[in-house]
C-alpha positions in Angstrom: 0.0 0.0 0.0 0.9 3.7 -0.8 2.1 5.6 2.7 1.3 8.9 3.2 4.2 10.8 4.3 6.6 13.9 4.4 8.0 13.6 0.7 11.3 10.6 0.6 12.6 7.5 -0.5 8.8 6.0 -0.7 7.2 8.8 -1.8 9.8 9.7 -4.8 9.1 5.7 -6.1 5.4 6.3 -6.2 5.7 9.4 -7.9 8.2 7.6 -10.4 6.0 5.0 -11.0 3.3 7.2 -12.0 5.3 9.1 -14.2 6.6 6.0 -16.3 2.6 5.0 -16.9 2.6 8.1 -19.4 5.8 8.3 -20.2 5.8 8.6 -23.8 2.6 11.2 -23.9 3.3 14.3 -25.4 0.7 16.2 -23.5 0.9 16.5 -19.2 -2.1 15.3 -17.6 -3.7 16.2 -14.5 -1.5 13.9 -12.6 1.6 14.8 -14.2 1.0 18.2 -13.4 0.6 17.5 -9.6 3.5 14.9 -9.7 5.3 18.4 -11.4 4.0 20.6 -8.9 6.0 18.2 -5.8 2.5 17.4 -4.4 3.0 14.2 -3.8 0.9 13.1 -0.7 -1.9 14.4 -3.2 -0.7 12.0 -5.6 -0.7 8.9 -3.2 -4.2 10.1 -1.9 -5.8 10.2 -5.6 -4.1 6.7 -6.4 -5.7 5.0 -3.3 -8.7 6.8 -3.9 -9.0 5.6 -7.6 -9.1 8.9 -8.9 -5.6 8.5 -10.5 -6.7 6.8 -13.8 -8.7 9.4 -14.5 -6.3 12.0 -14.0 -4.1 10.3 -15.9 -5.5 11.2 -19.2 -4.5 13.2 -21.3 -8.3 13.1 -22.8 -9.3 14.1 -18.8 -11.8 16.3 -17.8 -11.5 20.6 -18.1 -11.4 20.8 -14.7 -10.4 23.3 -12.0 -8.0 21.5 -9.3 -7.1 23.2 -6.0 -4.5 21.0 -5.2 -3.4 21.3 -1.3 0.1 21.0 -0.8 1.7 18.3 1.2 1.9 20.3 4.0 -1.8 21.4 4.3 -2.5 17.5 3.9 -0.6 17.0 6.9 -2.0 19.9 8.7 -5.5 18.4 7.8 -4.7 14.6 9.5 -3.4 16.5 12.6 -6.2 18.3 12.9 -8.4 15.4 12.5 -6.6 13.3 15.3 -5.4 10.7 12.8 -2.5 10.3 10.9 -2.2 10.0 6.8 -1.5 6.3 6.8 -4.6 6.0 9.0 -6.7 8.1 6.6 -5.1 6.1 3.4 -6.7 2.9 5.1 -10.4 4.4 3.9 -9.1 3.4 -0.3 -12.2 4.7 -2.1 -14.2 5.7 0.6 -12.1 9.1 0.9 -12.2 9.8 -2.7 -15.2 12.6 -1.7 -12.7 14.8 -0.1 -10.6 15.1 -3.2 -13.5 15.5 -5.6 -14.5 18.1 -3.5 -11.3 20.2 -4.6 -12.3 20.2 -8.4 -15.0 23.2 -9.4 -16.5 21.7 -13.2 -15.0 25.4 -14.8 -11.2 25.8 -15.5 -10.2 28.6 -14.6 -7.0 30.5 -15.3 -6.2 32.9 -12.5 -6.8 35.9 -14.7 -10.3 34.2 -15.4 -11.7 34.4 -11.9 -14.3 37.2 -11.5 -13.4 39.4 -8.5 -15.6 39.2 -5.3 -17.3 36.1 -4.5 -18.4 33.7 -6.5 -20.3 30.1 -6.4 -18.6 27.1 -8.0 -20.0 23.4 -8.3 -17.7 20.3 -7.5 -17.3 16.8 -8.9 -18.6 15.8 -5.1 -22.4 16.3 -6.2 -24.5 19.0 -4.6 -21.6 20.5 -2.8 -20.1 23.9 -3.9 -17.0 26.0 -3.3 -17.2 29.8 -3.2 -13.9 31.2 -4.5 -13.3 34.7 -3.4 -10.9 37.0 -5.3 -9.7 40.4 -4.1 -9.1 43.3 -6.3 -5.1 42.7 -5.0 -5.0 39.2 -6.8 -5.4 37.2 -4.5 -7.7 34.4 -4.1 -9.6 32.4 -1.0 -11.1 29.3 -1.5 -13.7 29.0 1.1 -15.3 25.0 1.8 -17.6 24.2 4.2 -15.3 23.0 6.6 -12.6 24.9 6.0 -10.9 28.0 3.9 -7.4 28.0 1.5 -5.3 30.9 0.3 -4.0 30.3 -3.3 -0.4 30.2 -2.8 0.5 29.3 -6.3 -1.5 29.5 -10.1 -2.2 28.2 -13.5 -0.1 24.7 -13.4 -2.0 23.7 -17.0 -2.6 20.0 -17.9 -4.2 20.4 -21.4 -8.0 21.8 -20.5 -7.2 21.6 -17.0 -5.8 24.1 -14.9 -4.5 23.1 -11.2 -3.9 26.1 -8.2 -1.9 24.8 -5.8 -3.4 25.8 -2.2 -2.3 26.3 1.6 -5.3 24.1 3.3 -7.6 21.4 2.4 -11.2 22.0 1.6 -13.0 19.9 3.6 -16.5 18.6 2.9 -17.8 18.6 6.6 -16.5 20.5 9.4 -13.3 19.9 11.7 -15.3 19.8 14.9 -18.8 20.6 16.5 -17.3 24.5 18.0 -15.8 24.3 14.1 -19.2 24.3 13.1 -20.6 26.9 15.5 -17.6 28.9 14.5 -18.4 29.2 10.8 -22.1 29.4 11.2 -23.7 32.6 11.6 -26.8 31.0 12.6 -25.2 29.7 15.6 -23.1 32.5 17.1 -25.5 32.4 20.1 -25.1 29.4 20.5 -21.0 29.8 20.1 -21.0 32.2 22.8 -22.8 30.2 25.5 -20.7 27.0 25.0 -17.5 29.3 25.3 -18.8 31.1 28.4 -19.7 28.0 30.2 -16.3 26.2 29.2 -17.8 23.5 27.1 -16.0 24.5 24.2 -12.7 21.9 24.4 -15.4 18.9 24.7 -17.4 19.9 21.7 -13.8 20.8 19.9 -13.1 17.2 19.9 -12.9 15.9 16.1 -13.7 12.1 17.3 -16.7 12.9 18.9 -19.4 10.4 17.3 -22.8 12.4 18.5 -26.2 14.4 17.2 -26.3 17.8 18.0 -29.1 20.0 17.8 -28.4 23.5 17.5 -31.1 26.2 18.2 -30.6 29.5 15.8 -29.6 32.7 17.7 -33.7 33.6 17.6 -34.5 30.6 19.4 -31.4 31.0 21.6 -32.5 34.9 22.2 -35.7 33.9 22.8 -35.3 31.4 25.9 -32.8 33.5 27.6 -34.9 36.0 29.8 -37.0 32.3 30.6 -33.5 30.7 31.3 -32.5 33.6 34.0 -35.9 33.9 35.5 -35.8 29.7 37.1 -31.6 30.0 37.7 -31.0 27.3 35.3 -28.1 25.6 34.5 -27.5 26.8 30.9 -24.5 23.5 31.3 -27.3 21.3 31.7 -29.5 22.9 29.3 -26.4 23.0 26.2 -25.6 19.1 27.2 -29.2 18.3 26.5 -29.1 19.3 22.6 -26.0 16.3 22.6 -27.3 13.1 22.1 -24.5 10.2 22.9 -26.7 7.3 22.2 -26.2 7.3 18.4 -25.2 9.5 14.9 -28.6 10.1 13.6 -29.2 11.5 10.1 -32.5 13.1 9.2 -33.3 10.3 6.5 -33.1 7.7 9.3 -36.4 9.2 11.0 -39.7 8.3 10.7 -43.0 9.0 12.8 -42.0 6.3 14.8 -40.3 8.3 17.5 -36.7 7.8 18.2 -35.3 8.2 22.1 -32.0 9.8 22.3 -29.9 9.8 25.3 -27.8 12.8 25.7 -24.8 14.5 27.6 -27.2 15.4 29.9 -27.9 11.9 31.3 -30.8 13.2 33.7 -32.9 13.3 30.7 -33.6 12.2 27.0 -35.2 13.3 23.7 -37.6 12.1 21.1 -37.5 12.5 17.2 -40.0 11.6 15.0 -41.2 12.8 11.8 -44.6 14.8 11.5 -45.2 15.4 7.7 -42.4 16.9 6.3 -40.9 18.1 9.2 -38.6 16.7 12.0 -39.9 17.3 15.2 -37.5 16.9 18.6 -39.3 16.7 21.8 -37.6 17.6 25.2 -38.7 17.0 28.9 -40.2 20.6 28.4 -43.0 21.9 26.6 -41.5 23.5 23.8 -40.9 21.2 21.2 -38.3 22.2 17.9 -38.3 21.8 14.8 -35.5 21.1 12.3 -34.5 23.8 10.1 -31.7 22.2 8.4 -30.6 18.4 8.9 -27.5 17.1 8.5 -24.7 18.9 8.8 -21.6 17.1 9.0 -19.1 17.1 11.1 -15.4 15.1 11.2 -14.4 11.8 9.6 -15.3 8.7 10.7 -12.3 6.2 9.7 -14.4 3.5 9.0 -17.5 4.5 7.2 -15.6 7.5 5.8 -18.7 9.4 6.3 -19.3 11.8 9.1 -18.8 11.2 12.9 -21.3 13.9 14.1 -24.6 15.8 12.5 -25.3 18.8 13.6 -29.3 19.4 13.2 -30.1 23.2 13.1 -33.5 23.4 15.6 -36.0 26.5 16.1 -36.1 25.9 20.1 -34.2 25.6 22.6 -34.5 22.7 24.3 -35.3 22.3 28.0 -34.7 18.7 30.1 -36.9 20.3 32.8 -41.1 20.8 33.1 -41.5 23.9 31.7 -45.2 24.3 33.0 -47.4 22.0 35.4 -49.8 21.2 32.1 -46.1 20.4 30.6 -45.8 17.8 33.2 -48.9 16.4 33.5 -49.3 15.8 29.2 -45.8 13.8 29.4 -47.1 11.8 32.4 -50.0 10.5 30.2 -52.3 11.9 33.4 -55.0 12.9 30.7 -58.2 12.5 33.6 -56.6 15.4 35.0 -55.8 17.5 31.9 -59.3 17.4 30.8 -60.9 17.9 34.1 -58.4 21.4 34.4 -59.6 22.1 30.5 -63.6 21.7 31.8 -63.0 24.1 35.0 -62.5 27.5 35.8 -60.4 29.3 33.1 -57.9 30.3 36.0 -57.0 26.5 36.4 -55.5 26.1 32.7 -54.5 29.8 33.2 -52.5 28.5 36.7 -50.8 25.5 35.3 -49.9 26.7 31.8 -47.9 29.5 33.7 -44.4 28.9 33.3 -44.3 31.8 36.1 -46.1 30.0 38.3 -44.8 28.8 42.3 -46.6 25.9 43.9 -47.3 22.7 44.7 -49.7 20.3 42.5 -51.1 17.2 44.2 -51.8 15.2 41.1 -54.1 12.0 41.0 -53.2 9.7 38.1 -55.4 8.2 35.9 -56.0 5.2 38.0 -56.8 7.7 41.0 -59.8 9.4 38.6 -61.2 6.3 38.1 -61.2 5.3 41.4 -63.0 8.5 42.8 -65.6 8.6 39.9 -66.8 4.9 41.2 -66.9 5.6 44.5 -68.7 8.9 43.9 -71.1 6.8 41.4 -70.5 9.5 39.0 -69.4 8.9 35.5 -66.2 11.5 33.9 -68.9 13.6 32.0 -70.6 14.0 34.9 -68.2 15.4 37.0 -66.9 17.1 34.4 -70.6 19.2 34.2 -70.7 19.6 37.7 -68.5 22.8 37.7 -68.7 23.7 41.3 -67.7 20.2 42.7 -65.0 20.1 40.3 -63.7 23.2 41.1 -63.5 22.2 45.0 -62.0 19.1 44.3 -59.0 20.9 42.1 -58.5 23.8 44.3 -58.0 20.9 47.3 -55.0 19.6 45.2 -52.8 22.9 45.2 -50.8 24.4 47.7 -50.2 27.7 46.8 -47.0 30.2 46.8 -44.5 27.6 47.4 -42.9 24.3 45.7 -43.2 22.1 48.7 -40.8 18.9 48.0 -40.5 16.1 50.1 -38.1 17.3 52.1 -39.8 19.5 53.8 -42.7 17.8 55.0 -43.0 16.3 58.0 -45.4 14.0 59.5 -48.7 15.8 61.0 -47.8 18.3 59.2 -51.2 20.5 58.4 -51.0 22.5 55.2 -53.6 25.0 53.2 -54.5 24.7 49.8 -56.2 27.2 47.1 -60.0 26.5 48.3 -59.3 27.0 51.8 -59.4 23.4 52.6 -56.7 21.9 55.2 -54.4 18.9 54.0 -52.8 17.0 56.9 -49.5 15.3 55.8 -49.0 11.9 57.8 -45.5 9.8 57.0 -45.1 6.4 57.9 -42.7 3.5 56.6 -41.0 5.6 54.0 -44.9 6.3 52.5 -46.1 10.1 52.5 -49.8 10.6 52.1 -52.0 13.5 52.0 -55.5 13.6 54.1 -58.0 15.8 53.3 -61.8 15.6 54.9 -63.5 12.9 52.9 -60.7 10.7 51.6 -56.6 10.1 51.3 -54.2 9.9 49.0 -50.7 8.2 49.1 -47.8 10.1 46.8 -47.0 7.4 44.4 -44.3 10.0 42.5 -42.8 13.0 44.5 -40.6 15.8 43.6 -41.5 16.1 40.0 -39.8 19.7 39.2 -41.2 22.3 37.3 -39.2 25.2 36.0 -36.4 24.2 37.6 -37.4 24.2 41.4 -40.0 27.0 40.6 -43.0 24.6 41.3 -43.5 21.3 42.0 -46.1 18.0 41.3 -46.4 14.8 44.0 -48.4 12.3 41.6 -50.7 11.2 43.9 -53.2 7.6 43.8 -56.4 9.2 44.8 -58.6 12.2 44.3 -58.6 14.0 47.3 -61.9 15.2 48.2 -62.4 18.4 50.6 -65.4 18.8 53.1 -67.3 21.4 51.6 -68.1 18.6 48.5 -71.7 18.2 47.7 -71.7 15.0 45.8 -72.4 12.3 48.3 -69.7 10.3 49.6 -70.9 7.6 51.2 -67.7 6.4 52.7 -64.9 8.7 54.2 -61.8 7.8 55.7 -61.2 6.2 59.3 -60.8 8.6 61.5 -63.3 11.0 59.2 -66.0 7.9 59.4 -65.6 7.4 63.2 -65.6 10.8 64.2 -68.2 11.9 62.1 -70.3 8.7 62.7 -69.5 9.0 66.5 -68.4 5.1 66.6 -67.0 5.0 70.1 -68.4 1.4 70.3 -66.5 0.5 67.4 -63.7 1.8 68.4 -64.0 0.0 71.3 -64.3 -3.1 69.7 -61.8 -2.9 67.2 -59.2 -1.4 69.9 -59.6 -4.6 72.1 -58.4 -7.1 69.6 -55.0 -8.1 68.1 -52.8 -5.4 67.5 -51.4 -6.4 64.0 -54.9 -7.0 63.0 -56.0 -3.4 63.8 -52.5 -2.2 62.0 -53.3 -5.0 58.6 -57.1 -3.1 58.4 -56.0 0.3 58.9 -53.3 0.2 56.0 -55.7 2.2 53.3 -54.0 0.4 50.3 -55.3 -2.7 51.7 -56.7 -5.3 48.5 -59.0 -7.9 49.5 -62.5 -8.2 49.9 -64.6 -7.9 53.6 -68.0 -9.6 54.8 -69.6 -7.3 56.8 -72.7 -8.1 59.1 -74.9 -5.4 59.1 -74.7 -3.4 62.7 -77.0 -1.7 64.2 -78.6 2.0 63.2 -75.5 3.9 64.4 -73.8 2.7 61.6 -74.4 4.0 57.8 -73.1 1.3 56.0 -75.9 -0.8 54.3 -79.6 -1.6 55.0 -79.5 -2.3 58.8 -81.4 -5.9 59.4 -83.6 -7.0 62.5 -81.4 -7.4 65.8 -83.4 -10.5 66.3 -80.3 -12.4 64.5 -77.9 -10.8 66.4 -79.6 -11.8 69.3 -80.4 -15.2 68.9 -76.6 -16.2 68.4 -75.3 -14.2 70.5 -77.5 -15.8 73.1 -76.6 -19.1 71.9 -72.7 -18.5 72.7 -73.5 -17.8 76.2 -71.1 -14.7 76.7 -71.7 -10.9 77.5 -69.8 -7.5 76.6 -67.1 -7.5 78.9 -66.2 -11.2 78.4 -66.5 -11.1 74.9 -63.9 -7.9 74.4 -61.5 -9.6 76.8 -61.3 -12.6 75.1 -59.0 -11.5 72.3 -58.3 -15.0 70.9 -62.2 -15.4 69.7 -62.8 -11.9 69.0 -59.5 -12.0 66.7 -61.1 -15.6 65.0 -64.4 -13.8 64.6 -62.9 -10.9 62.7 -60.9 -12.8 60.3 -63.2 -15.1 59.3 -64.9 -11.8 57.6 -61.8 -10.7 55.6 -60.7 -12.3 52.4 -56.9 -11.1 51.5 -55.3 -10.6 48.9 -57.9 -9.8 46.0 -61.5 -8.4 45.7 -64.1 -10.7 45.1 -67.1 -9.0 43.0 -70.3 -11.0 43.0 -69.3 -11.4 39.4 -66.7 -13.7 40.1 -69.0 -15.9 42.8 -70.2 -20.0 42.0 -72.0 -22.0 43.8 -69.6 -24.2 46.2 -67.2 -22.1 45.4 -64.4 -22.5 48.5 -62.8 -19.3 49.3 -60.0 -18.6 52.2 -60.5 -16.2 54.7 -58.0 -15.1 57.2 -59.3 -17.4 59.5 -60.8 -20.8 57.8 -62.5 -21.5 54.7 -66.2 -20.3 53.2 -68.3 -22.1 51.1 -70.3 -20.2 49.0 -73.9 -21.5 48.3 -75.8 -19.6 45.1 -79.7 -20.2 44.7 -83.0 -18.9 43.7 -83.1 -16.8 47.1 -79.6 -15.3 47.1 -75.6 -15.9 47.5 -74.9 -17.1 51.0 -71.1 -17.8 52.8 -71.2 -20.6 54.8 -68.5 -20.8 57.2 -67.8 -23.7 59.9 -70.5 -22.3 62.3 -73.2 -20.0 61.0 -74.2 -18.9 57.6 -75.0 -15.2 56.0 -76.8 -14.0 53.4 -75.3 -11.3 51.3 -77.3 -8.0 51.6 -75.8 -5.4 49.1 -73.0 -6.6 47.3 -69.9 -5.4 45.5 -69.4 -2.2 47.6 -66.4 -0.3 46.0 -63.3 1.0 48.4 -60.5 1.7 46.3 -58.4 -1.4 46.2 -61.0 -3.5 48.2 -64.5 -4.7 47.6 -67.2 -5.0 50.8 -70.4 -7.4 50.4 -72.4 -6.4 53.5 -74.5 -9.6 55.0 -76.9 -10.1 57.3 -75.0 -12.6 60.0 -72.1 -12.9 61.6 -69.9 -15.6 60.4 -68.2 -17.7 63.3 -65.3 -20.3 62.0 -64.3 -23.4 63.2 -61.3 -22.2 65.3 -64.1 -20.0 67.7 -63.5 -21.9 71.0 -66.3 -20.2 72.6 -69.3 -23.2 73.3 -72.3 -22.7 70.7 -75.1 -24.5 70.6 -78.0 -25.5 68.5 -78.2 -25.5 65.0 -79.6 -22.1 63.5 -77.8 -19.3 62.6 -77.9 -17.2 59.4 -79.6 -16.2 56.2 -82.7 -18.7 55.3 -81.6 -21.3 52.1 -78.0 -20.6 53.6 -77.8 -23.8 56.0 -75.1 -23.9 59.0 -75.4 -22.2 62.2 -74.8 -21.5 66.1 -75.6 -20.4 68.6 -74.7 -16.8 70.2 -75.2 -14.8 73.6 -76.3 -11.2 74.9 -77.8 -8.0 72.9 -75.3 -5.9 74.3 -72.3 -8.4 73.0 -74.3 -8.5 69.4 -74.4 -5.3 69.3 -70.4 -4.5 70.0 -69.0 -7.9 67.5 -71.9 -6.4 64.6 -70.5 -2.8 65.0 -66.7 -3.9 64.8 -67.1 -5.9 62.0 -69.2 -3.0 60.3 -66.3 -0.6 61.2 -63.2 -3.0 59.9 -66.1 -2.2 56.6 -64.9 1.7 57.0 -61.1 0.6 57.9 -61.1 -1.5 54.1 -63.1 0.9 52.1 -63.1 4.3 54.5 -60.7 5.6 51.7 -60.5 6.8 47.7 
């Protein structure tokens, strides 16, 4: 193979060699008048580039040469971080640079007009601009790259070779190299240099996309930039994508994700008609004005190692807005329900001025709410005033509250005057408002860089001046405002962990609850009579029945089926299901769905209750397993068709085991 060195032993060979294949020619050709002209690296690059046969015509083409001398070729490898042997390696695939040096007009010195003027190249689509001064002299200017003509009018028949002090590159040195010589982009130039990113981006084998917003778009963001304190490192590292080289014929409307420099946050690309579209983490999405722009050599492909993509944004890896944040969280429930409300909502979270805290529900917390409520979307959506209440409840004005700062009990106000308390607890933060709670399944979701922030939240929080009925509140909202001391006495006596398992309010499973007594507002309230009559049958009153823990915890979990909500949907007859404490039998016929457990039987008075992640099937006995150690009697017990039974003892006792089962009812499905 050729080498491509300072001009010696080798070099004089290879130039001999090409002389002897026209020796005998009368005429010089192109070749001969570069081997003439002692440019011999550019004779070793045309021969490995397979340009050489062609220049070694004397029938070859009226051309215009600028023919860089073997100094500016070495110049040109330096600069590119390679050497020329490196760069001979390519054969073929470099053969575009040295095309790129030929304008399809010769041109005698004298013949150049003075000023500037356009030229095509054998390298298709590309032109040179050579500039001539009313001194002489003449500047070739590339896209890459600029050359003084140091020495004119070498003839070779039609042809006429200048001799020049640079190559004329076909893509630019570096991505500052490209900044540099694009007005476009002197913006841009000035902010890399200031914030000492320009040795990184000076790097000639960087392999990366860059997408560089015009000095409007630059201009534009600035004031926005210095208003939120925002890292303008951060934001310059975000239009460098690492993950690949992407050229602008590779995209499609299939987006693309890019990771970038900044490795906090990546971009899409994806085509929309005729245009490129780039979408950051913010709201402002650009579009490309001009697509590939190339940058270095990449020794392989011989193509480029970097694009640069001229965008009409600048792009922002932070929530610009709270509407910004909520569209790229998919939490559409909540965009349209702000879009149906007061105008000052969209006004509030479109805002990229705006400081606060958003408590947003997701999706799943929407849907949730709206079957609890027994509401559909639409309907809630017309019901202006309710919605409105339930929004204002879910921001906390002034300040971006992260999680940092709260602390548990922590009481805070919100825009409608109603009162959040915070409660923490086993690394889980939730928010309580009057009528339900939410737990913060996302936190510390930034919004103009600190200036507001969004805590995704899995439930609709729902303040007390509501009107829509809520039928079920949370625990201590439902014993307070039911005034359950009874149940709380009831609950309080048994096992501790049981209490803690029925007071978690993401609890999932599905609860049997007997029917109490008219201080409780959970279902259609039944005759005491069957309270009585097996509570009579286990022979016990109040006071023995609370202290005996063992039964009272047996009695409870024989009512709670964990993990998994059971809709009547999903009920057949004989079906066995587990409880936590023994196994039912479910019993289906033409006068209802019964559970059967090892002692008593109940008949299922409203089913498929809703409570969040739970599902409650109120019945009209208590169910007594086989582990109950208390002594029963007899043979009744329960809903009629249902068989089993037992015995029970005293009103009072009734009374106290209905209630407490009623309220572990509130505990599973107290909350949205």
């Amino acid at each position: 193979m050729a080498r491509w060195t300072r001009p010696g032993a080798s070099t004089i060979l290879v130039a001999s060699c090409l002389l002897l294949a026209v020796a005998g020619s009368s005429a010089q050709t192109i070749l001969q008048a570069i081997q003439s002209a002692n440019l011999t690296l550019l004779a070793a690059g045309l021969q490995v580039a397979d340009l050489a046969t062609t220049l070694n015509s004397t029938t070859g083409p009226n051309i215009t040469l600028f023919a860089p001398s073997d100094d500016a070729l070495l110049a040109m490898t330096a600069a590119l971080n390679t050497t020329p042997n490196a760069l001979l390696t390519l054969g073929p695939k470099v053969a575009p640079v040295f095309t790129y040096h030929a304008i399809t007009t010769p041109l005698l010195a004298a013949d150049i007009p003075t000023g500037d003027t356009p030229y095509a190249t054998l390298n298709t689509g590309l032109n040179l601009t050579v500039s001539k001064a009313a001194n002489g002299s003449v500047v070739v200017r590339a896209l890459g790259s600029d050359a003084n003509v140091i020495r004119t009018d070498i003839t070779a028949g039609g042809a006429v070779v200048h001799v020049i002090d640079s190559v004329l590159l076909p893509f630019f040195l570096s991505v500052a190299s490209a900044a540099t010589r694009t007005p476009q982009l002197s913006s841009l130039l000035s902010a890399v240099a200031s914030n000492g990113l320009a040795p990184a981006l000076s790097n000639p084998n960087l392999n990366v996309t860059v997408f560089a917003p015009v000095n409007d778009a630059f201009n534009a963001s600035s004031a926005y930039l210095t208003s939120v304190n925002a890292s303008i490192t951060d934001v310059l590292t975000y239009h460098v994508a690492t993950s690949r080289v992407l050229n602008g014929s590779e995209v499609t409307a299939s987006p693309i994700t890019l990771t970038t420099l900044n490795s906090r946050a990546n971009l899409t690309v994806a085509r929309d008609g005729n245009n490129v579209v780039v979408t950051p983490v913010g709201a402002t999405a650009a579009t490309v004005l001009a697509a590939n722009i190339p940058v270095g050599l990449d020794l392989t492909t011989g193509g480029p190692r970097t694009f640069v993509h001229l965008v009409n944004a600048v792009l922002l890896p932070f929530y610009t807005t709270v509407a910004n944040a909520a569209e790229r969280a998919g939490l559409t429930t909540l965009v349209a329900a702000v879009a149906a409300s007061d105008p000052a909502f969209l006004a509030a979270v479109t805002d990229p001025t705006f400081r606060g805290t958003i408590l947003a529900p997701s999706n799943a917390a929407f849907a949730a709410t709206l079957a609890s409520l027994n509401v559909t979307a639409a309907q809630l959506l017309a019901d202006k005033d309710n919605l409105r209440r339930i929004l204002n409840a879910h921001i906390i004005p002034n300040a971006a509250v992260f999680s940092n700062q709260l602390s548990n009990n922590q009481t805070v106000n919100t825009t409608g005057g109603a009162l959040l308390t915070v409660s923490i607890g086993n690394g889980i933060v939730r928010f309580n408002a009057a009528k339900s709670s939410a737990k913060v399944v996302a936190a510390d979701v930034s919004i103009g860089n600190g200036r507001a922030v969004v805590h995704v939240i899995d439930r609709v929080l729902l303040p007390a001046d509501l009107t829509l009925p809520t039928p079920y509140v949370t625990v201590a909202g439902a014993a307070q405002a039911a005034n359950l001391s009874t149940l709380l006495a009831a609950v309080t006596a048994s096992d501790a962990s049981f209490l803690t398992t029925l007071t978690d309010p993401d609890f999932n499973g599905t609860v049997l609850a007997p029917t109490p007594l008219s201080d409780c507002h959970v279902a259609l309230l039944m005759p005491n009579a069957a309270f009585t009559a097996a509570l009579t049958a286990l022979g016990v009153n109040a006071t023995q029945l609370l202290a005996d823990k063992d039964n009272l915890r047996r009695i409870l979990n024989a009512h709670i089926i964990t993990p998994g909500a059971v809709r009547s949907s999903q009920l057949v007859n004989n079906q066995n299901i587990t409880t936590l404490d023994g196994v039912l039998t479910v019993r289906i016929n033409g006068t209802g769905v019964f559970f059967v457990a090892a002692k008593s039987t109940a008949k299922v008075v409203t089913p498929d209750v809703i409570a969040g992640n739970a599902v409650v099937h109120t019945i009209d006995f208590v169910l007594l397993p086989a582990s109950v150690t208390l002594t029963t009697g007899g043979s009744g017990g329960g809903g009629s068709g249902g068989g089993g039974a037992a015995g029970m003892a005293s009103p009072s006792v009734l009374t106290l085991l209905s209630s407490a089962l009623a309220f572990l009812a509130l505990f599973a499905f107290g909350r949205f």
